[in-house]
N, C-alpha and C positions, 0 to 999 in steps of 0.2 A: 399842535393838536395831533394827536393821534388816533387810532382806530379803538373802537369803544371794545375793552375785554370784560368788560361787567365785573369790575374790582370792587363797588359796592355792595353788591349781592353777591357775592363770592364768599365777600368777609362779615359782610349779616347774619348769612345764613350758617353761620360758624358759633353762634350765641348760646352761650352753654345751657342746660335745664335749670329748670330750680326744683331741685331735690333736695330732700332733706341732705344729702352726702355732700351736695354744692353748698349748701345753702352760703358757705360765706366766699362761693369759688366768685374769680373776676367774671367777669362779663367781656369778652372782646369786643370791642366797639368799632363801626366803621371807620376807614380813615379820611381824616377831614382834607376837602378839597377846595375850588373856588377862592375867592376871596377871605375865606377864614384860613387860607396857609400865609397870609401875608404879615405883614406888622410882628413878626414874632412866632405866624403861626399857633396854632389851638391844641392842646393835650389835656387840657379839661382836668381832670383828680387824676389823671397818670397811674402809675401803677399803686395807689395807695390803696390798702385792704379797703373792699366794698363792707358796705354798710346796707341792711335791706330795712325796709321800713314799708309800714301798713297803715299806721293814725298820722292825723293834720300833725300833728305836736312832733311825732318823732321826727316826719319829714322838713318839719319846719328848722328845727335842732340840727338836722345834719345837713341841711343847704347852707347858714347862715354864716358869715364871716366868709375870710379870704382864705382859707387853710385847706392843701388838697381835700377833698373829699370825692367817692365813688359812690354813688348812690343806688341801688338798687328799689325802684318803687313795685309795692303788692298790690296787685286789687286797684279799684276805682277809689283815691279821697279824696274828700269832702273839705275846701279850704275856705275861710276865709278871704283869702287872699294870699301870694308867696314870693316872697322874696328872695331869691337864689343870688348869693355873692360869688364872688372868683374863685376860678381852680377848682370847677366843680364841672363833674360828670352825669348826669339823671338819666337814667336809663329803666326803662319798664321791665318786668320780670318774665312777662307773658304778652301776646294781644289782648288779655284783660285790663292791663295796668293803665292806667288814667290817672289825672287832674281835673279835677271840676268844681264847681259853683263860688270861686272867687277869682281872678287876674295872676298870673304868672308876673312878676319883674322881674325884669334880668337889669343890671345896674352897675354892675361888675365887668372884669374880662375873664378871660379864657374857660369858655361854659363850651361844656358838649352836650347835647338833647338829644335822646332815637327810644324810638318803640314807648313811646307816649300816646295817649290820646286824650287829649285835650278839650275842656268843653261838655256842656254848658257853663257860661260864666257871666255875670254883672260884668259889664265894661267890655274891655280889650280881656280877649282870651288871653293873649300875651304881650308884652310889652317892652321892646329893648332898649332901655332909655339911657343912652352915655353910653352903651355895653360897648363893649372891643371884644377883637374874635370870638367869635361866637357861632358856632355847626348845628345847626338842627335838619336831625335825618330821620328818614321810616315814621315821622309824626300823622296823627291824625288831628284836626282845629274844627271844630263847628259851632256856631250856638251863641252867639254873642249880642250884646244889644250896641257894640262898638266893632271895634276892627278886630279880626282872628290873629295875627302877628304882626305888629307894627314895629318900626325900626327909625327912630328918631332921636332929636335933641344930640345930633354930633355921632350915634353909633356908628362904628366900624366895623368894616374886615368881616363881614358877614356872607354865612353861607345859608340858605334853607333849600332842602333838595329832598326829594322823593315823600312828600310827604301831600298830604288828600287837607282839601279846603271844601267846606261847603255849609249852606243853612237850610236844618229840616222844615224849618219857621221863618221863611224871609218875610223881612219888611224893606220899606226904604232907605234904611241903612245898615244891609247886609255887605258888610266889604270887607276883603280878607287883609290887602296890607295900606297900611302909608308908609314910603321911603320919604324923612324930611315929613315935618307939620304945619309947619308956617311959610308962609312967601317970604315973611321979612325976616325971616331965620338968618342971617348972614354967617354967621357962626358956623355953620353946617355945608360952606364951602370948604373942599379937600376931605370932606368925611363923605361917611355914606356908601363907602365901596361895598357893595352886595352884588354875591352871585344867586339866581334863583335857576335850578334845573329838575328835570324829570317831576314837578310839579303835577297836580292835578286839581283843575278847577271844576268841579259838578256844580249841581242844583241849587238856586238860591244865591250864588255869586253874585250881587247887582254889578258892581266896580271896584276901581282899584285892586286890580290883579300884575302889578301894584300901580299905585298912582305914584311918580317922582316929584320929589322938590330937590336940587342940586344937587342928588346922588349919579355915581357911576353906577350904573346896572348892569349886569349881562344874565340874560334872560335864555336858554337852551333847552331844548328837549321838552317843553310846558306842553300839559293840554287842555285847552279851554273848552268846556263841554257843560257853559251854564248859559242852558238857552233862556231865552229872556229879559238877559242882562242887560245894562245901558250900553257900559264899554268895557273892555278889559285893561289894555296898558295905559296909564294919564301921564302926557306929556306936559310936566310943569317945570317951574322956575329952574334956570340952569342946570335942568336937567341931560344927562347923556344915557342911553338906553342902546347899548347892544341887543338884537333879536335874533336868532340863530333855529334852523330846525324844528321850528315849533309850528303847532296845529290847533287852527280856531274851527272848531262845529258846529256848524250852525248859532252863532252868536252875534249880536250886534257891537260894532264898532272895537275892531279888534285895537286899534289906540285912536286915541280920541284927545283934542289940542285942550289941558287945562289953564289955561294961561300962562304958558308956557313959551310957546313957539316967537312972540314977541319978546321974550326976554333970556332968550339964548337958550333954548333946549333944543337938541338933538337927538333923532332916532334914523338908526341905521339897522338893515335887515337885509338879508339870503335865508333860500332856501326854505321857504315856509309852505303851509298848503292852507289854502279856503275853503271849506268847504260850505258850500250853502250860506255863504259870506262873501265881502267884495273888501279885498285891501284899502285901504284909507288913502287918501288924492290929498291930505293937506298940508304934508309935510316933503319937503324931498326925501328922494335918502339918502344917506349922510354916511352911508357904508367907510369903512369897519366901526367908525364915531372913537374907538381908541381900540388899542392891542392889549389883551388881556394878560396882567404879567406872571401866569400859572401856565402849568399844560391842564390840558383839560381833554377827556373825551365824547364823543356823541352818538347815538344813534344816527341811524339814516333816519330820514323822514318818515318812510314808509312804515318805519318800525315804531314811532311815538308811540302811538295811539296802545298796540296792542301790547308794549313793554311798561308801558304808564298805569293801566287797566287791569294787568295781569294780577288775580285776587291772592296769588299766590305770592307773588315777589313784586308785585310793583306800587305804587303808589300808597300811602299810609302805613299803618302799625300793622301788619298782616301778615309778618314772616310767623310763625309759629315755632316753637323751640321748647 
């Protein structure tokens, strides 16, 4: 681990216009870190000419199959529903560019996602079912009548970081992820490696931020700031949860035992901060719980809050370019 040089936001805020003079220029894209450098590592459409797209149909055309593709998305569309396959890039043109009113699948590998915003949608906002490597950065998710990003059925090698979760309409099944779906998933042991960092949980979170079934987690830099909620992190089925520098505000039950803690899950934590909250007494800690096999960097703690929050550069679709 090293000292945090803000190499995400460095290389974000490097995201060319779209001008008519660009219009067919690449887009640089963050570089993928955490657990999507593993397995092969993520490059998503690689240097292959972008492609921009404004209607459901064209965007649907240039996600589909395994063949690089660079996506550039226009404006807010309107889907059905989408299916994104392998060796694909999606990336928004603006802080206008969105996905909304039908479920994201990812099904594929090597997918890169930033500067989306995601939501309203029937079901799962998104849904990474069997995906491998898979980077999603600078995202916005809200507005679901199921979970905002879910990561299931054996997914790997997954990163989501810097990107804003929340429901302007919560009800009782406002939850933004599930790592792993089932108890009796067996299949889903040795999968599931996910890293989640520089995170931002608002308004309307109830749980699962995220809830585990037998994944490896490592969890850094989050900020929990959805008062209200039940819990934030669920400790389930041989689950392992790294917790690192992260900040709960005023929330209830920052992890919480899902039937887990009897059937071999572990959660290991340093360096966090309570505020207007009390650590959880039902678990030991279980520090380090595994050694993460990336470098990876961090804020100080002191810094979460106001590098996570920052409307300019931190958490969601908000660089401007």
């Amino acid at each position: 681990m090293r000292p945090f040089p803000v190499p995400q936001l460095a290389s974000l805020a490097l995201l060319a216009c779209a001008t008519s003079a660009t219009a067919q220029a690449a887009i640089p894209t963050a570089k993928p870190d955490g657990f999507a450098t593993q397995g092969g590592g993520t490059t998503g459409g690689g240097d292959t000419k972008p492609i921009r797209v404004s209607t459901a149909e064209a965007l649907a055309d240039a996600v589909k199959g395994d063949q690089p593709a660079v996506v550039i998305v226009e404006g807010r569309i309107e889907v059905k529903g989408l299916g994104v396959g392998s060796n694909k890039t999606l990336v928004g043109a603006d802080t206008k560019a969105g996905i909304q009113g039908g479920g994201v699948g990812i099904r594929g590998r090597n997918v890169i996602i930033q500067n989306l915003t995601f939501g309203p949608a029937r079901g799962d906002v998104m849904e990474l079912s069997g995906a491998r490597n898979v980077f999603i950065t600078k995202c916005e998710f809200f507005g679901s009548s199921d979970e905002l990003c879910s990561i299931v059925r054996g997914a790997d090698h997954v990163t989501v970081s810097w990107s804003k979760f929340h429901f302007p309409d919560p009800d009782s099944h406002s939850f933004p992820h599930l790592i792993g779906n089932s108890d009796n998933r067996s299949s889903d042991r040795g999968k599931l490696h996910v890293t989640m960092h520089h995170n931002h949980y608002e308004a309307g979170c109830r749980s699962r931020m995220p809830r585990v079934r037998f994944g490896k987690v490592h969890l850094y830099n989050n900020y929990y700031q959805c008062r209200g909620n039940n819990y934030c992190i669920g400790t389930g089925v041989e689950s392992s949860i790294r917790v690192e520098r992260t900040v709960f505000d005023g929330i209830n039950r920052p992890w919480n035992d899902m039937g887990g803690m009897e059937r071999d899950a572990v959660i290991g934590w340093r360096d966090l901060k309570f505020i207007d909250c009390e650590q959880p007494d039902y678990a030991p800690n279980s520090w380090p719980v595994f050694e993460p096999p990336y470098d990876y960097s961090m804020h100080e703690l002191d810094e979460v809050k106001r590098v996570v929050t920052d409307p300019a550069t931190g958490a969601g679709n908000c660089l401007a370019r």
